[in-house]
N, C-alpha and C positions, 0 to 999 in steps of 0.2 A: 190392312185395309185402309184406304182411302177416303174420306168424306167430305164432300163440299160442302161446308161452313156459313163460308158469304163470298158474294158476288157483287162489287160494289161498280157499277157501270158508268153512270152521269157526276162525277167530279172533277173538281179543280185541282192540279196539281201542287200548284202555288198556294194552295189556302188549306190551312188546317183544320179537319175534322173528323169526327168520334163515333165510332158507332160498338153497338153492344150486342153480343154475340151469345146465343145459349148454346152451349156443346153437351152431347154426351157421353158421358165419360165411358170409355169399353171398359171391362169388366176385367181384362187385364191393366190395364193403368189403375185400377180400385185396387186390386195386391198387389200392391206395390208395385207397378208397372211405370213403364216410361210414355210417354204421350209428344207428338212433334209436329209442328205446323208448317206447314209449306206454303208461301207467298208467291206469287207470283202476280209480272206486270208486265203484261201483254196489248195488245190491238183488241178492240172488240170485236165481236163477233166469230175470232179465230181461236180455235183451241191452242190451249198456252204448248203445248207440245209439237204444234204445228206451225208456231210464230219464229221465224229465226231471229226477229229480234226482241226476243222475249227474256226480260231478266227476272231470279229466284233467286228466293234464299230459305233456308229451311232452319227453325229453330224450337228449342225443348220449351214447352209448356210446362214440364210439371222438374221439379229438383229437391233435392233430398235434403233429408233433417234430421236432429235427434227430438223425438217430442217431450212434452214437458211434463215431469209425473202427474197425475190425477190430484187435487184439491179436493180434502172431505171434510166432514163437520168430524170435528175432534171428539166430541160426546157419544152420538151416536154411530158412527162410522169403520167401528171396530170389527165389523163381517166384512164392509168396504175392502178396510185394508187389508183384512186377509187374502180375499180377491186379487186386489191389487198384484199383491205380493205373489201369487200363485201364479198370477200372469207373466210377470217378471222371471220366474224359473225357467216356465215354458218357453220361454224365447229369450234371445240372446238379448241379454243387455247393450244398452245404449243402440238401438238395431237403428237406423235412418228409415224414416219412411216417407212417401212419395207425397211432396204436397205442392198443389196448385197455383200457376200463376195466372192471376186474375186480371193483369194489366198485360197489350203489350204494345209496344210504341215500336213506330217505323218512320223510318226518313226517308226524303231523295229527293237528291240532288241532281238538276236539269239547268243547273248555268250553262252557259253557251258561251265558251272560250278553247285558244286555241295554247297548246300544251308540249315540251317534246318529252313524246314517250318512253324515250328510252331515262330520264333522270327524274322519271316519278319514283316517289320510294315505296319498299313494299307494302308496306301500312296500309295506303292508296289504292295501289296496282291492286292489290288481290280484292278488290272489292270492286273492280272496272272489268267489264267486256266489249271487245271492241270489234266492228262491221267493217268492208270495206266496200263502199259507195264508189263506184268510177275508181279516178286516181287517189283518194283520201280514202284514209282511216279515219271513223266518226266513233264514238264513246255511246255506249246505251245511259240512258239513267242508273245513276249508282244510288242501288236498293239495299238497307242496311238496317239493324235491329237497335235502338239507342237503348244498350247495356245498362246505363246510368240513371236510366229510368226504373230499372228495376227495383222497387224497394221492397225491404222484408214486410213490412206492414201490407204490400197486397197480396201476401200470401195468402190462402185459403184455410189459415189457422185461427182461432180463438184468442188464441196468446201467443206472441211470441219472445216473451223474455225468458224463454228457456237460453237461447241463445248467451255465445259467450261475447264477452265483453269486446274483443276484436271488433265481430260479427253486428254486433249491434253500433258500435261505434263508427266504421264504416258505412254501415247505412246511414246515421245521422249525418256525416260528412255529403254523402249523396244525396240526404234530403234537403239539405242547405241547399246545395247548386243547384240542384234541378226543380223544389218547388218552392224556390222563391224569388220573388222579384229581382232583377238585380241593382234598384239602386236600394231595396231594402236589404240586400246582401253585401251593400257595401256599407250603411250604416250599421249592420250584426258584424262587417269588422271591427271598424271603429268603436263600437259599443264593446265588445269583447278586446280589445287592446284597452283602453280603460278600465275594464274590471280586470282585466289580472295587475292593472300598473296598481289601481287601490288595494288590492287583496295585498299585496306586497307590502305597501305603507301602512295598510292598516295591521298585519303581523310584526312588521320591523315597531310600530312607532307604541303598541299595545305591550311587546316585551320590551321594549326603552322603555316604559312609565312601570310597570312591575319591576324590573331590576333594581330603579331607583326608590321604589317607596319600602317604606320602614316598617310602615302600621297602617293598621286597619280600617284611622279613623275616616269616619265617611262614609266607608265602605262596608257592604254587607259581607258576611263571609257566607252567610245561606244561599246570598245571592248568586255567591261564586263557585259553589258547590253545587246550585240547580244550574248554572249555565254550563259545568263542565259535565251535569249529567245525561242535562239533552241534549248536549253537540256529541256526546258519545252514542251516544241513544239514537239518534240522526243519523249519525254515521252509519252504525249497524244497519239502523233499516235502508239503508240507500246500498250498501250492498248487499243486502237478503233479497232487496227487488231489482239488484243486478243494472243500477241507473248507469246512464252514460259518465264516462271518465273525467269529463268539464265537469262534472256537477261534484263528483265524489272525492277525487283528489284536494278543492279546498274546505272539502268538511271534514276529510282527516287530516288536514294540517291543521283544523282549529280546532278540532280534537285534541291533538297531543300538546299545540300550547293552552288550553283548558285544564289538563292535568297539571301543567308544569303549574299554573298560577294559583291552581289548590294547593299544590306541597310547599309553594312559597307563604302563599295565606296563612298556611297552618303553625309557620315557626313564628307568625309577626304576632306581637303583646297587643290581644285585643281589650278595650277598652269599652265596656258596656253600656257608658252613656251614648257612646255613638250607635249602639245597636236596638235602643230602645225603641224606637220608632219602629227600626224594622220588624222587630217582636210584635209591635202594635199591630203592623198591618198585617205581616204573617198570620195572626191568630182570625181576623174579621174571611181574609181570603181563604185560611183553609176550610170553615166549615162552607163552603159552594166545591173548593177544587176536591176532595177527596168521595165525597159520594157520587160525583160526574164521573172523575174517572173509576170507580170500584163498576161504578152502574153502565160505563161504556164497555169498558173490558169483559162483561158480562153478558149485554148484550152480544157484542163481537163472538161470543163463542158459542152461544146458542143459535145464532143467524147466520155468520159467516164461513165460510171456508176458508182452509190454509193448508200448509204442506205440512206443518211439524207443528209439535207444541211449542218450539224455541218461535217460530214463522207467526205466530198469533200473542206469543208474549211481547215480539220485539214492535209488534205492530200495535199493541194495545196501550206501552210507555210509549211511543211515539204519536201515536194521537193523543193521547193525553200531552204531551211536550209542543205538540200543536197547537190542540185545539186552546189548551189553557198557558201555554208557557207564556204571552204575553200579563198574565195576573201577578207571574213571577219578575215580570220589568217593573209595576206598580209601586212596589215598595220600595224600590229607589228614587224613586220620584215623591212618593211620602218623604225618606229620609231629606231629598235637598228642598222641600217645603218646611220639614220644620227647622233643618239648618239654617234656610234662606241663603242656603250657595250650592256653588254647582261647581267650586275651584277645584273638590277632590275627584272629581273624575280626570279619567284619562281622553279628552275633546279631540287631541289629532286624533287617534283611534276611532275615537265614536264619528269625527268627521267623512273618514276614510268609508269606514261601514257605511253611514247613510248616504252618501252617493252609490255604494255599493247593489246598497238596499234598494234604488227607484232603478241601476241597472237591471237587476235580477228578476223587476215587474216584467223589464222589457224578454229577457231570457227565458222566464215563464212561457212566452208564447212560440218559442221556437225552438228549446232544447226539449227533451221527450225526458219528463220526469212522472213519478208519484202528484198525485193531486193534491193530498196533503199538503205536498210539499210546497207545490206552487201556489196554495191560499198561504201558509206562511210567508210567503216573500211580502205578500200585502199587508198581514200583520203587523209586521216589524215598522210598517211605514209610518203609521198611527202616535206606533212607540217612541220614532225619532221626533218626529214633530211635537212632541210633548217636552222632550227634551229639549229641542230648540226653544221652545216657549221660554222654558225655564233658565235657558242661558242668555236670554232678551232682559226675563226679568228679574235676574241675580247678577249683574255686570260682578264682573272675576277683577278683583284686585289680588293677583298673588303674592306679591311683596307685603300684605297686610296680612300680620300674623294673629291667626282665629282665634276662639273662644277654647280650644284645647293646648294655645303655644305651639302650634306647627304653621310656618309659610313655605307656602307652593314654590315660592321661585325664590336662587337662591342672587343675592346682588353682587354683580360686579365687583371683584377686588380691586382695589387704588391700588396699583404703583406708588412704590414709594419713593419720593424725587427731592432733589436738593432745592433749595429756594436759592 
């Protein structure tokens, strides 16, 4: 069957505009059926079947998918799942099913130029039909469906990060070009050729300053034990909710150099007076951080839904790792207040990160992440600039050797020369 839709009469060819359409859906395209749209651009008043110079194109409204299992409340949900589960028997796993496209974009093209036919390439040709007027051959409007507008996001789904990581990546690739500006698409290069040249310096210049150091002074080893647990922590959750590949691949590289600078930590001769401080503040910050997070993870499981029990745990350390992990930057900020220096940190590294860090504001608003995630980028920003403070107001003499016998930088050796 056939339905006429819409009939758009009085427009400009040359100027672009939108109109919104309600269909309804036959009842075979509802089981799973296929659904097709036919365009056509004809003369008015002539039936398009009756216009010789009438051009069509015909294309799928609706395209297929794997959907995404059902989300229950872990506590009561337990008839749910049986459900679920039952339902799953009854029909084939992973089955595709027909879902809707809510957008659809059309071009054409009516330059007026003159072309030799026979050295168009196919690409071109199969999307031309051609008249002949007297002695010339004349081109109709080339009517055509812009593929690249399609994104997964207008599907007619609820969620679509069932999708695999190709599929979703691909679409991000697509939503860059096509909705967004283009000279804001040339600054999101330039912005991103930057943050991987830092991501790189700031790994190279962070395992240079570990390789070289001896001991702990300075340094928290708590510190470095909660930062290897929420970048692990991060990680997992950024692939439980299946985030794009720019985002995940450098939070499992600092993932695994996180681990490496714990097994290094652990063999360095720690010395207690430098950890006093941190004890200090440790003990004021834990009693606000641990009944937030006992009382968020708690909430979260009577409110919210998830897939698994593993899907609600990994998400309950990572809001906790969120919402509070800057409490856990605090105490090093304690420790270079009551040091009065800031020589034993590693500065290229932390330099590197906080340009990273006001990148990552800007990447918030055009790579497709967790929300978490992207209030975190803002966090961290707070964090640097305190840091920076503190590197204003502790000027670094590293050839001055501290109140422990250790200097930061080591001095030039003389040549030894004849007089």
């Amino acid at each position: 069957n056939v339905d006429l839709v819409l009939n758009v009469e009085d427009f400009d060819i040359e100027s672009r505009f939108e109109r919104t359409v309600n269909v309804s859906v036959p009842k075979k395209t509802r089981n799973n059926g296929t659904l097709y749209a036919y365009i056509f651009l004809h003369h008015a008043g002539i039936l398009p079947w009756h216009d010789g110079k009438q051009v069509h194109i015909v294309s799928p409204l609706t395209t297929y998918m794997v959907p995404k299992p059902e989300e229950i409340n872990l506590l009561t949900g337990e008839s749910a799942t049986q459900q679920i589960e039952a339902e799953k028997q009854t029909n084939a796993l992973d089955e595709p099913v027909s879902h809707w496209r809510s957008r659809l974009t059309l071009n054409i093209m009516v330059e007026d130029f003159v072309f030799d036919g026979s050295s168009l390439p196919a690409d071109v040709h199969r999307y031309m039909k051609m008249v002949q007027l007297g002695k010339t051959v004349h081109y109709l409007p080339i009517l055509f469906i812009d593929q690249l507008s399609n994104r997964v996001k207008d599907l007619m789904v609820s969620d679509i990060r069932f999708l695999s990581y190709r599929t979703l990546d691909a679409d991000e690739v697509k939503g860059i070009f096509v909705d967004t500006n283009l000279y804001f698409l040339a600054l999101t290069f330039f912005v991103a050729a930057f943050h991987l040249l830092f991501d790189f310096l700031a790994f190279k210049n962070d395992i240079s300053f570990w390789k070289k150091k001896r001991s702990m002074i300075g340094m928290s080893t708590k510190a470095v034990l909660w930062r290897c647990f929420s970048t692990v922590v991060i990680f997992l959750f950024l692939l439980d909710e299946q985030t794009s590949v720019l985002v995940l691949i450098p939070a499992g590289i600092g993932a695994v150099i996180e681990l490496w600078k714990v097994k290094k930590a652990l063999k360095m001769t720690i010395k207690w007076q430098g950890l006093r401080p941190k004890i200090q503040a440790m003990k004021y910050l834990s009693y606000l951080l641990y009944p937030l997070c006992i009382g968020g993870a708690g909430y979260s499981l009577l409110n919210v839904k998830y897939k698994s029990w593993y899907s609600w745990l990994i998400n309950s350390f990572v809001n906790g790792v969120y919402a509070f992990g800057f409490l856990f930057m605090l105490p090093q900020l304690f420790v270079n207040y009551k040091m009065k220096s800031v020589a034993h940190l590693p500065w290229k590294a932390f330099t590197y990160k906080a340009f990273n860090t006001f990148i990552d504001d800007i990447f918030a608003f055009i790579i497709t992440m967790p929300t978490s995630h992207r209030l975190a980028c803002f966090r961290d920003d707070v964090v640097f600039l305190v840091y920076l403070y503190q590197r204003w107001l502790y000027p670094v003499d590293k050839s001055r050797v501290n109140e422990y016998g250790e200097s930061y930088e080591e001095k030039p050796k003389k040549k030894a020369h004849r007089e």
